[in-house]
C-alpha positions, 0 to 999 in steps of 0.5 A: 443440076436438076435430077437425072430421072426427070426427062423430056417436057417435065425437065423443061419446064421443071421450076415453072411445074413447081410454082405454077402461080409464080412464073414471073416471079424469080425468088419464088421459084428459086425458093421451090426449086431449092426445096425439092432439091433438098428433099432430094439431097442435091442441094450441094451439087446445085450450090456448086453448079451455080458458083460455076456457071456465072461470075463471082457475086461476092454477096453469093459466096459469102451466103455460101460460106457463111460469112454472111447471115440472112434472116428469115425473110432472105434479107442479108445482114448489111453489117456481115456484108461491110465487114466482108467488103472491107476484108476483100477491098481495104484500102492498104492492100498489099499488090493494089495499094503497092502499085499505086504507092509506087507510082502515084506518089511520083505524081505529087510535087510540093508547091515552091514559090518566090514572091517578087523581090524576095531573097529566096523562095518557100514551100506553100502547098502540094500539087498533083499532075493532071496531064503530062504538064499541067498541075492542079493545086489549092488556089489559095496556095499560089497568093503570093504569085497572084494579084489580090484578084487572083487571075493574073500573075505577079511579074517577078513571081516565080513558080516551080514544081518539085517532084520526089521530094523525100528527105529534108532539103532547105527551101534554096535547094530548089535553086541549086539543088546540089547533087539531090535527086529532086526533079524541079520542074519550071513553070513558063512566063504564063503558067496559070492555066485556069483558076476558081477562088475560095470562098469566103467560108474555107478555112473558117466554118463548115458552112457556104451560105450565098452568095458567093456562089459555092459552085463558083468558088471551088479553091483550085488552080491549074499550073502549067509547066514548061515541060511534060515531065508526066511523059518522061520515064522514072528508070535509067533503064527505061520502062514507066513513065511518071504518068499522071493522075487521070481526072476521073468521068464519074466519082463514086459516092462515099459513105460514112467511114469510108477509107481517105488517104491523103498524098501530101507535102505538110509544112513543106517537108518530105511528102507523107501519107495519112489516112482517115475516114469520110465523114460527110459532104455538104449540101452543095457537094462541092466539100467533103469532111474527113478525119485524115491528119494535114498541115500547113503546107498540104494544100492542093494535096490529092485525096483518094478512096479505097479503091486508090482512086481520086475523090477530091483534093486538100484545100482547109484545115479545122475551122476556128474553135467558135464553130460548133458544127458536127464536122468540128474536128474534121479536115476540108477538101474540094470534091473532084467532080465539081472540079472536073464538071467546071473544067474547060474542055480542053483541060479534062482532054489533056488529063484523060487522052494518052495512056499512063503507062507509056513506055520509055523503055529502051533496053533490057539491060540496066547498063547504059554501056551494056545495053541490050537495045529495043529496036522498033516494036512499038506497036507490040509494047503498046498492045502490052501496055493495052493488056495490063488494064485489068479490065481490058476486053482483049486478053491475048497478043499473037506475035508472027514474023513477016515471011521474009524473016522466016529465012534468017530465023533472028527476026525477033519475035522470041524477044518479045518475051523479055520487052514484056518482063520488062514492062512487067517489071514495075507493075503487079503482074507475074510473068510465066513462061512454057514453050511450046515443046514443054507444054506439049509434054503436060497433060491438060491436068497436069498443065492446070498443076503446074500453072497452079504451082508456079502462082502459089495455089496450095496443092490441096486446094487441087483435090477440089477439081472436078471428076474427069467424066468418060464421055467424049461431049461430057470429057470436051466440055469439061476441058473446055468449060468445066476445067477452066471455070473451077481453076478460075475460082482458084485464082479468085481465092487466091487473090482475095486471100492475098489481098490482090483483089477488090469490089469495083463499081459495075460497069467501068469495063468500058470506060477502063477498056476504052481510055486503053483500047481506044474508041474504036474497039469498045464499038466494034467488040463482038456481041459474044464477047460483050455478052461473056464479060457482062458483069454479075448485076449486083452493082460491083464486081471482082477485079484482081489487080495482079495478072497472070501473063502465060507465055508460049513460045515457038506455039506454031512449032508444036501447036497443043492438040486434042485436050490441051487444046480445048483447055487453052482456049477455055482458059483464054475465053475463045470458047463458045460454051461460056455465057460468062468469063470469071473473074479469075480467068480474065486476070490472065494474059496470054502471050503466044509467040510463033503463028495463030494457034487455030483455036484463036485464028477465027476469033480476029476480035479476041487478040491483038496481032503483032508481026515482026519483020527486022527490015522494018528496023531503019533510021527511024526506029533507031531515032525512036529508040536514042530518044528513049534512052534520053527520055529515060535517063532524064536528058530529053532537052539533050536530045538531038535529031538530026544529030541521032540520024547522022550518026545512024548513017555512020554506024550503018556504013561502017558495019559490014554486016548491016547490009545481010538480012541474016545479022542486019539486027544484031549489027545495029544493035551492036551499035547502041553503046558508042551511038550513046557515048557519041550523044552524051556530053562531055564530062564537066558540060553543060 
């Protein structure tokens, strides 16, 4: 970026000639520097090279395109840098918000109880999972089940949870649900887990004086049930689980104004969603104050920020009209972190261990009758299921077949595309396929269009991309480096203009990549990949929800050479020469099907291995997958082991061809319908 004409020890020590007096003071030297390079018009080149050479700093870019304005003192107008940071992080946004409606709100039950000796039951308050099967709730919701005490249940007191609850039923429903698609899950004998009681000032003042201790009486309860339906699959075809909303390590601090939507069961109808905004928190920071609309009925409901992540959840509505406080006409829930800093240790452990996004999946087919079988391959979907982490350290899955597979040419491993679509079919992702003889076609620019083309990036934005330069070094690093770091800006705007996007805290790559890659990884990462994914040191970072999964298959057949080379593995992040991976580029995700390719093949800790052998495929991943089809179709308590094995050794002594490594796979999966049929209970059974 500095001038051509300045060489040797003058080019060295370029900025440090400039302001001798100021050599460990950065913004001095920066500002002298800008100086000259305006006096030699070169100010435009070195605003491109800097947005090149580091990760998005959305403070940065905004100076640069004026959307926000600095005064004379270089101080940034916070009101410009609000408005900036709400456009590209809102709370309804479209592919971010989309996911976590489509999911999240499968978390929430309403809160159904039948005192002792009533004739039927009622609707008292909403609840949320916290772990596959626990539910936390308001406390208070739960007085007629509890004793006065509240630590004890009432015997005869029923308890039940009732999850997808979308359209007006009668409380006797939950009885006798009568053919509705309500999942009523029951809680056992001893279902209260763990309780904190109310204070004496929830419902009435917005004031906790002592005692009670407030830090005491947090309003919360943890139900158990008698069954983990946060682990049990949503679609008959198999794919994602209900899951669970995670109880969060950290919960980051709100301010006036910010976004509050609450998940939530008023008056004991259909869920609902209302969004408000945080007024404030009390001195104690146990409560928080919101404007979001509740109703009786809401209770235990979850309450979360823009950023769709848990902050505290419902407990009390507007206190009485003789209270004149400034949060008069505000709504009260319970902060999280309170919550979770009170917690057994066991409890914040089932809540934050496992991985949300489980797959049941079991076919690629959505037929029961028809099913298209996914035999074995577990440790392929859980390296899938790993990547979908936004902020996941590894970004590459190679899939090699075992060497005895090699001779039949049906092990599988072209398979692996379609488990990853149907993964991906539920999540906020686009999954793109190139095989290898087509990309072998495409020259590195080309290959940028194409790509550019299939996600939706107007072609006139192409017209940007850096000058091919004619040196062989010049021509390597603009492949390697350049080339990718420019269409990683694309991928940004993109997403930024289809609100797929948001500011996130720095700092939870670890955190995210950790409960997704296990311990172990996050400590054995290399220094170079630490050090290409730091974030900018501005606090918050770009994080683009919805990734970009590039398959290529048969890669060990026409493996990329020269230039398509380079460029994949600028793309991929497998590059020596970038100190920094954009935002943009780590919303990719790279699928190569066949060998190593030899720019992956030293990087052992950039990519996630899978081999697939069909001799590997036996009784056990046959047991595996029938219990992944009970799961995902809601029968797990129908699900019969040794049954499942039995009828595995049948079918394989009945399929001539089971014994051939060549049609070994194909002859068991054939199998699948009748093994299913056999299992089912007759029409009319229990």
């Amino acid at each position: 970026m500095l001038p051509l004409d300045i060489t040797g020890d003058a080019r060295e020590h370029f900025i440090e000639n400039l302001r001798p007096d100021a050599l460990n003071e950065l913004p001095l030297q920066m500002e002298a520097l800008t100086e000259e390079l305006a006096a030699r018009d070169l100010i435009n080149v070195f605003i491109q090279t800097l947005l090149r050479s580091r990760a998005m700093d959305i403070r940065l870019q905004g100076i640069f395109n004026g959307t926000i304005s600095i005064n004379d003192s270089g101080d940034i107008d916070q009101a410009h840098l609000q408005s900036l940071e709400s456009r590209v992080s809102p709370f309804l946004n479209a592919k971010t918000f989309g996911d976590f409606m489509a999911s999240t709100p499968r978390r929430v039950c309403a809160i159904w109880i039948k005192r002792p000796g009533a004739r039927e039951g009622e609707f008292k308050g909403t609840g949320f999972l916290i772990a596959p099967d626990l539910v936390m709730t308001a406390h208070h919701v739960l007085d007629k089940a509890l004793t006065a005490a509240g630590d004890k249940e009432l015997d005869g007191a029923v308890v039940k949870c009732v999850f997808d609850y979308w359209a007006n039923i009668y409380p006797r429903d939950v009885e006798t649900p009568n053919g509705s698609e309500l999942i009523v899950a029951d809680t056992p004998q001893k279902w209260l887990e763990w309780h904190s009681l109310r204070h004496p000032s929830d419902g009435r003042s917005h004031e906790f004086p002592y005692p009670p201790d407030v830090y005491d009486r947090l309003d919360c309860a943890i139900i158990r049930l008698s069954r983990p339906i946060g682990a049990e699959a949503l679609a008959a075809g198999g794919g994602r689980l209900r899951g669970w909303i995670k109880l969060p390590d950290a919960v980051e601090q709100m301010t006036t104004d910010d976004p509050v939507a609450i998940l939530q069961h008023p008056n004991g109808g259909p869920q609902g969603l209302d969004k408000g905004k945080f007024v404030r928190a009390d001195a104690s920071d146990t409560r928080i104050w919101y404007t979001a609309e509740a109703s009786g009925g809401s209770s235990g409901s979850p309450c979360f920020d823009r950023e769709t992540g848990i902050v505290g959840f419902h407990n009390a509505g507007r206190p009485p009209a003789a209270y004149t406080g400034a949060t008069k006409e505000c709504n009260q829930g319970i902060h999280i972190a309170q919550v979770v800093n009170a917690l057994p240790r066991k409890l914040k452990d089932a809540s934050r261990d496992g991985t949300i996004g489980e797959s049941a999946l079991w076919s690629l087919a959505d037929r029961g009758d028809r099913p298209i079988p996914v035999l074995g391959r577990k440790d392929f979907q859980t390296a899938v299921l790993k990547l979908f982490v936004p902020k996941a350290e590894k970004r590459i899955i190679v899939v090699e077949e075992a060497s005895e597979a090699a001779a039949t040419g049906k092990s599988g491993k072209t398979f692996s595309a379609g488990i990853l679509k149907a993964i991906a079919r539920d999540r906020p992702a686009m999954v793109l396929d190139f095989p290898a003889s087509e990309l072998a076609r495409f020259s590195p620019e080309e290959f940028i269009f194409e790509l550019g083309r299939r996600i939706g990036i107007d072609a006139k934005q192409f017209e940007t991309m850096p000058p091919k330069p004619n040196g062989e070094r010049q021509l390597a690093r603009w492949l390697s480096t350049e080339l990718p770091d420019w269409f990683g800006q694309l991928i940004e705007h993109r997403a930024i203009s289809a609100v797929v996007a948001a500011l996130e805290r720095q700092g939870d790559a670890g955190a995210a990549a950790g409960q997704a890659n296990g311990a172990a990884a996050g400590q054995n990462g290399d220094a170079s990949t630490r050090q290409r994914d730091a974030a900018p040191a501005t606090g918050r970072e770009l994080v683009i929800k919805e990734l970009i999964w590039i398959v290529i298959d048969d890669i060990h057949k026409t493996p990329p050479e020269r230039g398509m080379k380079e460029l994949l593995a600028g793309m991929a992040g497998v590059t020596d020469t970038q100190p920094v991976l954009r935002p943009g580029l780590k919303a990719l995700r790279w699928l190569m099907i066949g060998h190593a390719p030899d720019f992956v093949r030293d990087r052992v800790n950039e990519y996630i291995p899978d081999i697939v052998s069909p001799s590997a495929i036996g009784k056990a991943e046959w047991v595996d997958w029938l219990r992944a089809y009970f799961v995902s179709s809601g029968q797990a308590d129908r699900f019969d082991k040794a049954t499942a094995q039995a009828l595995y050794d049948f079918s394989v002594s009945m399929l001539p061809g089971a014994s051939d490594p060549r049609s070994r796979l194909t002859s068991i999966a054939g199998a699948a319908a009748q093994a299913i049929l056999s299992l089912q209970p007759p029409a009319g059974g229990a």
